[in-house]
Structure formats: C-alpha cells, structure tokens
N, C-alpha and C positions, 0 to 999 in steps of 0.2 A: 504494500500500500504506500502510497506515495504521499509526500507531505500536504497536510493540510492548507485550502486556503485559508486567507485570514478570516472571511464568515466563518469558518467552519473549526478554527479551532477553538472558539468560545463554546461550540457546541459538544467539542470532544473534551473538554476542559468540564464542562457538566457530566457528558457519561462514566467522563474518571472519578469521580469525585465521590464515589464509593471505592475504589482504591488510592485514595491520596495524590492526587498530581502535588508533582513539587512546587512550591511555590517562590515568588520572586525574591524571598528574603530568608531562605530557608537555606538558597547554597552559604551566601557571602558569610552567615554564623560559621558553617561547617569551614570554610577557608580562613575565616578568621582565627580559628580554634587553630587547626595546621600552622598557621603562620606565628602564632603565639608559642607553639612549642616547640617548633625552628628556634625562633628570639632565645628562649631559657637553653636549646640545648637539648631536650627529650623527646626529640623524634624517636632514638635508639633505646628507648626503652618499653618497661610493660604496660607503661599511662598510654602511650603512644595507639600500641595494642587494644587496649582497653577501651580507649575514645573511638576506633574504628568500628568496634562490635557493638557499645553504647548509641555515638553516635550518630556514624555515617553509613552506618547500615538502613538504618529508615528510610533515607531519602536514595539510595539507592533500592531497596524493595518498592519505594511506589515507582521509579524510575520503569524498574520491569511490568512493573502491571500495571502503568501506565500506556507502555509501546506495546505487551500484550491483547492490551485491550483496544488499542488503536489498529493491532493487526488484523484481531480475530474477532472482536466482538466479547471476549468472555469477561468475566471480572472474578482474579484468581486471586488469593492469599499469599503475596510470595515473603517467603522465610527464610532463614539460614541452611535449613535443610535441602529448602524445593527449588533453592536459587540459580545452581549452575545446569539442574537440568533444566530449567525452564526457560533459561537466555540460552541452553543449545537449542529449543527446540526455535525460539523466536531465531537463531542462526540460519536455522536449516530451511524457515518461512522466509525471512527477510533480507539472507545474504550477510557473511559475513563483512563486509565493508560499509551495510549500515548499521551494524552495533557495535563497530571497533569500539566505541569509546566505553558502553556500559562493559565490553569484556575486559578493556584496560582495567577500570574503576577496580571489578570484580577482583584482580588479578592481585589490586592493592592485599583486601584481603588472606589471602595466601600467604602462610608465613615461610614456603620455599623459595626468598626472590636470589635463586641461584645465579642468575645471569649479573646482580652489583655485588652478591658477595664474590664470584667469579672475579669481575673486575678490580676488586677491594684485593681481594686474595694475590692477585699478578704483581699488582702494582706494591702490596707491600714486601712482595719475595724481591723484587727488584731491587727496592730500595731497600731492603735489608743487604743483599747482596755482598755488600761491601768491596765490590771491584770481584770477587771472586769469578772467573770464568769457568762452563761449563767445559769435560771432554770435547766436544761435539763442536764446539767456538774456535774461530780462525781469528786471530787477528792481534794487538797489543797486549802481550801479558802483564806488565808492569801496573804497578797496584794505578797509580793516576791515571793513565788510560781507561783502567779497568772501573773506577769510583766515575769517571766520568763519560765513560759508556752508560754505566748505571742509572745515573741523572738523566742523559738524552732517551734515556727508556722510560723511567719515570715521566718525564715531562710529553713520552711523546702518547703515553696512556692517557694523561689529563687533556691531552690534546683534543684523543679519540671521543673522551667522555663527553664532550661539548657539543652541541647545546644539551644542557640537560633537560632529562625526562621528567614531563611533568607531572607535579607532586596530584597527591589525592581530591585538595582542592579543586583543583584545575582539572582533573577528571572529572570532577561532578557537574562543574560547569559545561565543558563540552557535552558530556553526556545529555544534562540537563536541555543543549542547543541544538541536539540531534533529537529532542523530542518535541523542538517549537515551542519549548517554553525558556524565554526571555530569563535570565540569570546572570545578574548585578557583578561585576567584578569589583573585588573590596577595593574600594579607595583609600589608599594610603596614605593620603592628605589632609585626613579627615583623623589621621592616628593620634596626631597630641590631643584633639577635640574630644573624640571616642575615651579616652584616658581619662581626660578631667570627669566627664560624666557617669566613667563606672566607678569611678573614686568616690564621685558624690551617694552613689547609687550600693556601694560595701562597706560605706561609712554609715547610710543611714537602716542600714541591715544590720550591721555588725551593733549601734544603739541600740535597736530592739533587740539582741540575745542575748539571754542573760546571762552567767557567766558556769552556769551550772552544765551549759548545755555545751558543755568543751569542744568537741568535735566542727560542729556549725564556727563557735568562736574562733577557733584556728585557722580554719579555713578560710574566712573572710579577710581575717588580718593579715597570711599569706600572698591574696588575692592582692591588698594596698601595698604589702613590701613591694610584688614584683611591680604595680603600677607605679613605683618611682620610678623603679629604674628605667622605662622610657616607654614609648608610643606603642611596642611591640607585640606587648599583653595583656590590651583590655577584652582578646578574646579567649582566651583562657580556660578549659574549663578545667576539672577534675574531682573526684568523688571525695565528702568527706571522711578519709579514712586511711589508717595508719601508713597502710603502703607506700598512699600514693601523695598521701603532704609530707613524708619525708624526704619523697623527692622532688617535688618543690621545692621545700626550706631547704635544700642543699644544690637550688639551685639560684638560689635569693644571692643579687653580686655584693650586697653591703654587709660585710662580714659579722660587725655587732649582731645585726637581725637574725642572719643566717644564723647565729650561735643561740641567739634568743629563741628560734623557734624551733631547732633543736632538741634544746632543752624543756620548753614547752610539750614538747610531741612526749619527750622521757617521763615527762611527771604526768602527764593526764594518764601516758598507760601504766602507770604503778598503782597501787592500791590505796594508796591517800587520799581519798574525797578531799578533805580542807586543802592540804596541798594541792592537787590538782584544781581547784575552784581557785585557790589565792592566785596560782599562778596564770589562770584566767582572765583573772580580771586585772594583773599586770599587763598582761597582753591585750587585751581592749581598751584599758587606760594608753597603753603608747600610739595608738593606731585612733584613737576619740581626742587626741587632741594633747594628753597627758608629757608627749616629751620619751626623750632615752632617758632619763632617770626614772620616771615613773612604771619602767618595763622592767625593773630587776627580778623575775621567777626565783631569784638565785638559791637560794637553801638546798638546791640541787645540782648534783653533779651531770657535768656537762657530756655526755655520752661524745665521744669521737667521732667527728666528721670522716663521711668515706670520701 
C-alpha cells in the first residue's frame, strides 16, 4: 500500500487510534532521553538497557501496528514477544526497503550488536598492538615504524567509522516519517530554556516530598545536580531505584554532590529510618535552596566511588 494522501491520512490517523499512532511529541521525549544519556556518559550501561525496554519500546509497538494496520486493515497487539514476527511478516507484504527503518529501530533492541563490538574489538587490538608485527606482515620491523603503522591503522578504522550510525533517537524518527506521521526533531536551542524549566518543574516536586519518602527525594535532587551541569539533561529519565541513581550520582561532574549523593544512596539503604530520613532532608535542604553547608548527610561513611 502506498503512502497516504494528505485527506487520507487524518482518516488513517483515526482507524489507528485503537492501536496508538505515535504522536508529534512522543518521539522528540524519547531522543531527548538518548541524548541526555550520551551528555552523562550511560549509553554503555544497564539504565541505557533498561530505558529501551521501558521506554522506547511503546512507540515503536504502535509504530508496527500502526503500518500493520495501514497495510492490512487488522488492528493487532504488538508486544515484545509478537514483534519480530510480525515486522517479518509486514516485510514479506511491504518489501523490505519500506520498513528498513522500523527493522533498524528493532535491531536497536538486540543486545548482539556484533558488527561495533566487531569494530570496537579491531580497532582496540591495533592500538594495543604496540608496533608489534604479525608473521604474515612484510615490511619495517623497527618498533617506530611498527607504533606508527599502528596509528595509521587506528586512525584509518575511525576513518571507516564515519559518518556515524544513527542512534535510537533518530531511528524512531525516521521510522516515525516512513509512517507519514510528522516527528519534531529536538531543538537544541531550546536546551539552556528546556533546563531552567525542569529545574523549576524538580524543584517544585522535590517541595512537595516529604523527606520520609527517600527514594522519590533522591531522585529528584539527582535530577537538579545533573541540570547544573549544562543544557544536556533536562531529558533524562530513570527509575527511582538503587541501581540505577547510583549511576547517576556517579555520574554527577561536581564532585562535592557526586560524594553527597553517594552517601545519600549508602544511608537510605541501611536500616536506620532517622538516619536515613535526617539524611533526606539534608538533601532536599541543599537542592530547596538551603546551600552546601546545609547538605552535610555526614555521620556516615562514604562508600567508595567506582
């Protein structure tokens, strides 16, 4: 089936709409998120993971059953389970070269991406290398030839690697444009603005918790560390929970905080209610307005930063 005209996609926009078409403000969240955890650093970790099955899995299942239902008429359930056969079968209807993007997306998913540890793998043997040549190599054996053969092989992997493949973000929005639905590319311009407003917006969240409710309080205070430090993470999301705010706060660049919330994280999971409560509400004191003095948790020992 071939793309709708514009009458007609207000009309398919209604018969999706028992499977979720995605909507014009639903990707720029999900890239915002990606892009804020580039900024800290934890794309390579399990938040990274975690946000993809949480988050970006929604809008990629109404993706499918949204072009499903533009294919064939049906209106399907799609799930983590029913997902890769269901985009083979929209393959095997629609051609693969009009769902490249939802199989990219999909692909994200997949925690085998052989093909950049492949490349991660080459390129760190090279430059591990140390000049050393294999049997099999013709040519200068002397270590400086040899350390600087290594370099032009290094550099000529970073080479190959360009342009790079785009991130998950960016899949969703293509995908999102191969279904005719309009998908905001995040404005970047807009980052120091977007900042001040979720500042305002985890300040007056983090007032209303009380300080009993540790978890939520930690989290929101984490939220205002990382928005000092610049435009990159008012999208940000992550769950309140031990895992995943400790890596956070150890991803927090002002090192006072980073220790503060550390510590914070140490005492809420130990078994001292007062303790954990006092240190609570040191920590909403510093982040309401109270100052670095007013943030001392101290009476406990500082677990070691990884």
């Amino acid at each position: 089936m071939g793309a709708p005209r514009r009458g007609e996609e207000s009309v398919l926009r209604s018969a999706a709409a028992g499977v979720g078409a995605v909507g014009k403000k639903a990707a720029p969240t999900q890239m915002r998120m990606l892009h804020a955890l580039e900024a800290v650093e934890l794309l390579e970790t399990p938040l990274h993971q975690y946000l993809l099955r949480e988050v970006l899995a929604e809008p990629l299942h109404r993706l499918i059953a949204f072009r499903l239902h533009e294919s064939s008429g049906d209106t399907i359930e799609v799930t983590a389970s029913n997902r890769k056969s269901l985009l083979d079968s929209l393959t095997a209807v629609e051609g693969a070269s009009k769902v490249a993007s939802l199989t990219r997306l999909l692909s994200v998913f997949s925690k085998g991406k052989d093909s950049a540890k492949d490349a991660k793998s080459e390129k760190a043997a090279v430059a591990t290398r140390g000049g050393k040549v294999s049997k099999g190599d013709k040519g200068p054996r002397d270590a400086k030839s040899s350390k600087r053969s290594a370099k032009a092989q290094a550099d000529d992997l970073e080479e190959e690697e360009e342009p790079e493949a785009p991130d998950a973000g960016e899949l969703l929005r293509m995908a999102a444009s191969d279904a005719n639905i309009l998908c905001r590319k995040v404005d970047r311009r807009r980052g120091k603005a977007l900042a001040l407003e979720k500042k305002v917006e985890r300040r007056a969240q983090l007032l209303e918790t009380a300080s009993a409710d540790s978890e939520k309080a930690c989290a929101l205070g984490l939220h205002l560390a990382l928005l000092e430090q610049g435009a990159g993470t008012p999208g940000l999301l992550f769950p309140p929970e031990a895992w995943a705010m400790r890596l956070v706060a150890q991803s927090i660049g002002d090192k006072a905080a980073r220790k503060e919330a550390l510590t914070l994280l140490h005492t809420i999971g130990g078994d001292d209610a007062v303790a954990s409560e006092a240190a609570v509400g040191a920590w909403r004191e510093r982040w309401l307005g109270g100052g670095d003095a007013a943030a001392a948790p101290s009476a406990t020992a500082v677990p070691a930063e990884e």
